[in-house]
Backbone bond lengths (Angstrom), bond angles and torsions (degrees), N, CA, C in turn:
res aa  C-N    CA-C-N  psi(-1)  N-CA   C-N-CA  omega(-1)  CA-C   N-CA-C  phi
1 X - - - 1.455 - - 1.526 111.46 -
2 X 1.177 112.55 -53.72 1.737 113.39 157.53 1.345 140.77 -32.51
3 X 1.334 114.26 -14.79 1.538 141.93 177.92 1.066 109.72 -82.71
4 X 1.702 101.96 -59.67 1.021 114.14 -169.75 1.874 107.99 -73.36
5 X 0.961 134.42 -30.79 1.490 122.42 164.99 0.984 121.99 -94.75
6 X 1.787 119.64 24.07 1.367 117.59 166.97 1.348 98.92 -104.12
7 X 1.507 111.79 -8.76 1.672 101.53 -176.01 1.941 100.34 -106.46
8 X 1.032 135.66 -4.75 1.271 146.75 168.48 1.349 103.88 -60.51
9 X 2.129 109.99 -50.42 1.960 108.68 -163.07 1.504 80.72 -63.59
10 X 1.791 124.05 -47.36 1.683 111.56 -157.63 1.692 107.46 -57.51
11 X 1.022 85.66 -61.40 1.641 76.53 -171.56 1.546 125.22 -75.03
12 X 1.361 122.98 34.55 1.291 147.39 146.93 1.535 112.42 -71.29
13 X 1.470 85.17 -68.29 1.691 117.04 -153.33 1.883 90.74 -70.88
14 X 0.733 103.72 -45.26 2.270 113.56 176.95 1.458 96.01 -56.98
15 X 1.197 121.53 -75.41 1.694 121.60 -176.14 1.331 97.48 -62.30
16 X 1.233 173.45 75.48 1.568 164.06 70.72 1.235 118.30 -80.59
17 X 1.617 100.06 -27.31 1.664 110.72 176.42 1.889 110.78 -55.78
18 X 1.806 85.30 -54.43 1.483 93.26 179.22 1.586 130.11 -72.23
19 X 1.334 109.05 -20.62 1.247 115.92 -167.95 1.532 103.18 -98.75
20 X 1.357 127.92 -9.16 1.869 146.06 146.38 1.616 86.83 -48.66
21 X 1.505 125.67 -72.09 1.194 119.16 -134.12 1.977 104.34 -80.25
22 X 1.342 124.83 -20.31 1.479 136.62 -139.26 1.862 77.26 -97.78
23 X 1.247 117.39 117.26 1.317 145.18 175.89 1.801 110.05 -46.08
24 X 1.359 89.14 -42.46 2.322 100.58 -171.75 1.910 74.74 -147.68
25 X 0.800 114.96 122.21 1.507 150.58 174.15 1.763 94.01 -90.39
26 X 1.251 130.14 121.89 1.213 147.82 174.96 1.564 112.88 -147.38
27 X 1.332 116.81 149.08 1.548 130.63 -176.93 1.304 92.62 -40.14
28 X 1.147 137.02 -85.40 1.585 135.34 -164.44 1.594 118.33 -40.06
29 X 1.548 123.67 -35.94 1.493 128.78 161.40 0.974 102.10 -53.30
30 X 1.927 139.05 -53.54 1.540 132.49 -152.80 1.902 94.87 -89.57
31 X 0.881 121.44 -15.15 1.599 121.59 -169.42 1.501 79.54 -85.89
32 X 1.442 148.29 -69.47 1.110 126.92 -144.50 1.551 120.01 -85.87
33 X 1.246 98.09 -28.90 1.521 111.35 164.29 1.733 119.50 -55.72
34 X 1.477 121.28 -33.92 0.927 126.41 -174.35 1.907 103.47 -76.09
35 X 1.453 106.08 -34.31 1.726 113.57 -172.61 1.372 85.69 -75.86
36 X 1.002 130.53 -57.43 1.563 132.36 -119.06 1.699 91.32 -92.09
37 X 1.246 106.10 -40.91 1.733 109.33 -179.94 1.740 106.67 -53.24
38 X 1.103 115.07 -55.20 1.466 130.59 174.81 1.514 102.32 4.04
39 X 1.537 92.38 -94.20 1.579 116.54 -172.25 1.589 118.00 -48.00
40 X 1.467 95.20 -19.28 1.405 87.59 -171.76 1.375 119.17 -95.63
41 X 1.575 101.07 -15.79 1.319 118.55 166.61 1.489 130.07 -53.47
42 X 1.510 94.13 -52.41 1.741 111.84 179.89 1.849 95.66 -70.91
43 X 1.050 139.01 -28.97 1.448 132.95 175.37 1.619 128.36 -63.32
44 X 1.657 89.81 -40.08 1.873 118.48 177.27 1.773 104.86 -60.47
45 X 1.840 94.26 -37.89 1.989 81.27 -168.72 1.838 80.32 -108.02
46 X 1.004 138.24 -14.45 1.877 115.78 158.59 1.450 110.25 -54.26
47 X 1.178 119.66 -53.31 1.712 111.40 -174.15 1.105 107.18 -63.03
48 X 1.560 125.71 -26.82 1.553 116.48 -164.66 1.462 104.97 -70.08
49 X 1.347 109.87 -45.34 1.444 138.86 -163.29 1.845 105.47 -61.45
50 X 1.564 105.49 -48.66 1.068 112.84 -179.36 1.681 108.90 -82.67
51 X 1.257 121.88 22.49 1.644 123.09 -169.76 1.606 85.03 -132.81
52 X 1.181 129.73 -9.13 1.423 135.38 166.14 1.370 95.28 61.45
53 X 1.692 134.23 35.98 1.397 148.23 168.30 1.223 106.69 -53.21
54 X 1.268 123.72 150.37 1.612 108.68 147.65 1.644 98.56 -149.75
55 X 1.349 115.74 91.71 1.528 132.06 -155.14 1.690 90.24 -85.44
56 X 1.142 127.00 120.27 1.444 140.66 155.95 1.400 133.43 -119.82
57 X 1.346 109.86 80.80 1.758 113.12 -167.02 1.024 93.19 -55.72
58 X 1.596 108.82 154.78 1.512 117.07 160.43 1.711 110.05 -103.20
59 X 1.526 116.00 161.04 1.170 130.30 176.29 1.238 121.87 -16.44
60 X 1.542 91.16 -70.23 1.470 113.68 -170.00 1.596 126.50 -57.68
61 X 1.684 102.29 -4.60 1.787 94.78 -174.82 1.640 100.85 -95.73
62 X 1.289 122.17 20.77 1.576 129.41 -175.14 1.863 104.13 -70.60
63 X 1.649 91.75 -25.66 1.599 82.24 -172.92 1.585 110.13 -86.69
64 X 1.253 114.90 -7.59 1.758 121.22 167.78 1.710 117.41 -65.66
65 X 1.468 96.49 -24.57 2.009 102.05 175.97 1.207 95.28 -91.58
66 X 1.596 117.07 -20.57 1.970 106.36 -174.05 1.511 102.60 -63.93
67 X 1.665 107.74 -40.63 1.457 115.65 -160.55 1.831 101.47 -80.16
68 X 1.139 121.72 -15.19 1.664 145.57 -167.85 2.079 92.67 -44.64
69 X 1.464 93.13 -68.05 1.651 102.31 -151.98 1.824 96.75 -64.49
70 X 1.518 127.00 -39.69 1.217 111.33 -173.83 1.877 103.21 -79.36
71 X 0.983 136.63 -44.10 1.508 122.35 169.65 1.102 102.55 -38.33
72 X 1.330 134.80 -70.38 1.375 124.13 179.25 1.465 121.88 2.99
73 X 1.580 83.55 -83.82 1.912 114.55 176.83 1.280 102.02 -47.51
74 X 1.150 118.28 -58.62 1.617 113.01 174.19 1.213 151.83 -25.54
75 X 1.574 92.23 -71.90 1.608 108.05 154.46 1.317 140.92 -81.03
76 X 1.513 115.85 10.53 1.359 147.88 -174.87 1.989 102.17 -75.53
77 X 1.788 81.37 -53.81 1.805 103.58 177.69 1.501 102.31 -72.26
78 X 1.384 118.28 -45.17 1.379 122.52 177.71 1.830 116.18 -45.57
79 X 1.597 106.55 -49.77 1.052 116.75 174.28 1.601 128.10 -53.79
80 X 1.259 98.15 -46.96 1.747 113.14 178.47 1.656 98.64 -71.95
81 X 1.336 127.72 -60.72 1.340 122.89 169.10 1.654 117.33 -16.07
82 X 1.479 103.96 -77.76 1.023 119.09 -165.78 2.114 120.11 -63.36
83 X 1.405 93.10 -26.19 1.801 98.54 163.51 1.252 113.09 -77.97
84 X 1.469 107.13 -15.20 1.700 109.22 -177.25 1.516 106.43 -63.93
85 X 1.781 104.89 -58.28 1.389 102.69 176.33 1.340 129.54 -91.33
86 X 1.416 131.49 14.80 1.445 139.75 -164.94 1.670 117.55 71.38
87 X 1.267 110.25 10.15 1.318 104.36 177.19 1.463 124.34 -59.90
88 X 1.373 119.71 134.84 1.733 116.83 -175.76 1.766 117.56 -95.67
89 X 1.292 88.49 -14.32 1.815 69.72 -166.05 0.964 98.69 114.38
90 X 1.879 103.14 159.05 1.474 114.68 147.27 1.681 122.17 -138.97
91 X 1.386 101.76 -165.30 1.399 89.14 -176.50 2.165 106.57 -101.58
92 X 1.033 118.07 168.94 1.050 100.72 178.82 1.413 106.06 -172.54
93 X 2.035 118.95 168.55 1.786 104.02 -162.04 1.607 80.78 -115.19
94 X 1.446 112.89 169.59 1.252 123.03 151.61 1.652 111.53 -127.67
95 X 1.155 110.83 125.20 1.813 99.36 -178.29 1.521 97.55 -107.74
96 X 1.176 100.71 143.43 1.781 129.57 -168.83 1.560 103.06 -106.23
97 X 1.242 104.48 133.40 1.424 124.32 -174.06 1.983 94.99 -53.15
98 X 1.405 101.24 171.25 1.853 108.14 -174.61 1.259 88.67 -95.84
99 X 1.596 140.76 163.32 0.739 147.98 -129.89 1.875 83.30 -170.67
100 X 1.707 112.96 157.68 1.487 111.35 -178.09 1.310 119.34 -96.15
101 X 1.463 125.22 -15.56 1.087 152.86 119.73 1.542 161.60 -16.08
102 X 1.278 151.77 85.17 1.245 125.12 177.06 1.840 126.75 -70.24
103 X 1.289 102.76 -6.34 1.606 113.24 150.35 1.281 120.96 -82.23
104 X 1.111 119.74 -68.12 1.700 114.74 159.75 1.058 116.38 -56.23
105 X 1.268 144.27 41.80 1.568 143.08 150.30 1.972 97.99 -115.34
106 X 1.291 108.95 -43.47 0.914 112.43 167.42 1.748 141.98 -52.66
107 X 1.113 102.68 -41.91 1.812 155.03 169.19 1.865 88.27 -40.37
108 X 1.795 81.26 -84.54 2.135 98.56 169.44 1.274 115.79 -33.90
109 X 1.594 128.34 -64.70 0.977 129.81 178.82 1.738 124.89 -38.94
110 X 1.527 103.35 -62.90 1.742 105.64 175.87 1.317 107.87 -67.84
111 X 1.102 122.40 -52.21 1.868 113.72 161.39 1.659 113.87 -8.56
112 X 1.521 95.55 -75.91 1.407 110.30 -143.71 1.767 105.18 -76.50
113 X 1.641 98.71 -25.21 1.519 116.16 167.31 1.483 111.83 -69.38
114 X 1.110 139.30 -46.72 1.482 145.56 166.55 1.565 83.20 -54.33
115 X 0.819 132.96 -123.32 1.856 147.83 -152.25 1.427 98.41 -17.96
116 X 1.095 96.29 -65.00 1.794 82.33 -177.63 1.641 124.55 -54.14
117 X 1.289 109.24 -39.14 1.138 99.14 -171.83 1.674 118.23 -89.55
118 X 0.989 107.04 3.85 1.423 119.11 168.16 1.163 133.72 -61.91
119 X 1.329 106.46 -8.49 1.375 121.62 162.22 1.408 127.54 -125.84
120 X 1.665 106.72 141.02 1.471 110.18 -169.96 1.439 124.71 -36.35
121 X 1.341 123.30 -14.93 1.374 103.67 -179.70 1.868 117.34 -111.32
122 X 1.006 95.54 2.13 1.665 103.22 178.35 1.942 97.13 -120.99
123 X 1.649 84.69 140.67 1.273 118.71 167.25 1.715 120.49 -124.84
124 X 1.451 119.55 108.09 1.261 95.71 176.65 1.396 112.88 -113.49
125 X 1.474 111.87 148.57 1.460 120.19 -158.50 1.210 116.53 -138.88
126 X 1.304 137.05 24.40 1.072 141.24 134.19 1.498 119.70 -154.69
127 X 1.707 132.45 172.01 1.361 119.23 142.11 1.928 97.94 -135.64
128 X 1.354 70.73 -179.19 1.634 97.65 -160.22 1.923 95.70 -71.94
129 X 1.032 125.82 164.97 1.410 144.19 142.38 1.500 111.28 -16.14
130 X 1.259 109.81 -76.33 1.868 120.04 -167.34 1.472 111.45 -83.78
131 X 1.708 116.86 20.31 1.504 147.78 -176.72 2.105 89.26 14.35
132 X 1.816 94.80 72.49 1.390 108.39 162.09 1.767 105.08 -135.02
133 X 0.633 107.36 20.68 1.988 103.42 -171.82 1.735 85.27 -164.63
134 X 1.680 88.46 118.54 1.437 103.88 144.71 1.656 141.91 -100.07
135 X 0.810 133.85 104.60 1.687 141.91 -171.14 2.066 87.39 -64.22
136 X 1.527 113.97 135.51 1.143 121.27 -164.63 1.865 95.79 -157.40
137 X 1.033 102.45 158.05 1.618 111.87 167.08 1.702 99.14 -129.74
138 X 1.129 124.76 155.30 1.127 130.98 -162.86 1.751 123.18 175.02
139 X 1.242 103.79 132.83 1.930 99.14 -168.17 1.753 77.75 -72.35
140 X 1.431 93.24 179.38 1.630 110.03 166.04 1.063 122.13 -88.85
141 X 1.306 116.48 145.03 1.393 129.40 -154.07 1.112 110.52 125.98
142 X 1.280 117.03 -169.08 1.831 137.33 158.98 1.178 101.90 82.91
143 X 1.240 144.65 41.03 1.873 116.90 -168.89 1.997 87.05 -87.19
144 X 1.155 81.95 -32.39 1.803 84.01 -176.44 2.024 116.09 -27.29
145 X 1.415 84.19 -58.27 1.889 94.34 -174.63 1.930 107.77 -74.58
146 X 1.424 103.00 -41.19 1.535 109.31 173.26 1.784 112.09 -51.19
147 X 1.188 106.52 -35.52 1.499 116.78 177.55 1.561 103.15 -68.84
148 X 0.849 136.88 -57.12 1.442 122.90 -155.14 1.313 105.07 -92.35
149 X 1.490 111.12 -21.86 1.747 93.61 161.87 1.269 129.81 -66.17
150 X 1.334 103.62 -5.53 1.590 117.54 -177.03 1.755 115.76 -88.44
151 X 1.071 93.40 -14.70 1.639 102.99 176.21 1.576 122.24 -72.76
């Protein structure tokens, strides 16, 4: 039964993904989104299953998607700024709180890698072994979003 409503959230969460992204939404976008999510659904909780994951966000990282939509905006301006003057970036670490867990350390890690990089001015590109330090490139700025993933 667990399968089965782990592959229901995917193929929810897949068809909204697409139908967010489709510019003029028409019967033929929602017909294919509805097939097309399917497969990809039953694959999303097979890989999980076969990675023997068991990803459980906690509560508290809700305020890192609160902080999500204004970084956005942020680094959007950050971005255009920075082509204005040739600025490159740099490289830089973020260390992530310990976690009680070696799944929930893990859990933190793709979290904090999704969030961050979700916005135009952060890239993250590696983590460490004991998934507590992220290796990131990033214009300057942002401590704002780096902070709350840290919480």
């Amino acid at each position: 039964m667990r399968g089965w409503l782990e592959t229901v959230f995917w193929w929810v969460a897949l068809v909204l993904v697409w139908l967010v992204t489709v510019s003029t939404p028409n019967w033929q976008e929602v017909v294919a989104a509805v097939v097309l999510a399917l497969p990809c659904a039953v694959a999303a909780g097979g890989a999980r299953r076969i990675a023997g994951d068991r990803w459980r966000p906690r509560l508290g990282w809700v305020g890192a998607l609160r902080a999500l939509p204004g970084a956005i905006a942020h680094d959007t301006v950050k971005v255009f700024v920075a082509l204005a003057h040739g600025e490159d970036g740099r490289l830089d670490h973020v260390r992530l709180p310990a976690e009680h867990s070696k799944h929930g350390q893990a859990t933190r890690e793709a979290f904090a890698s999704a969030v961050l990089s979700a916005t135009p001015g952060v890239v993250v590109l590696d983590a460490n072994q004991d998934h507590d330090t992220l290796l990131m490139h990033r214009l300057d700025g942002g401590k704002r979003l780096e902070r709350s993933v840290r919480r």
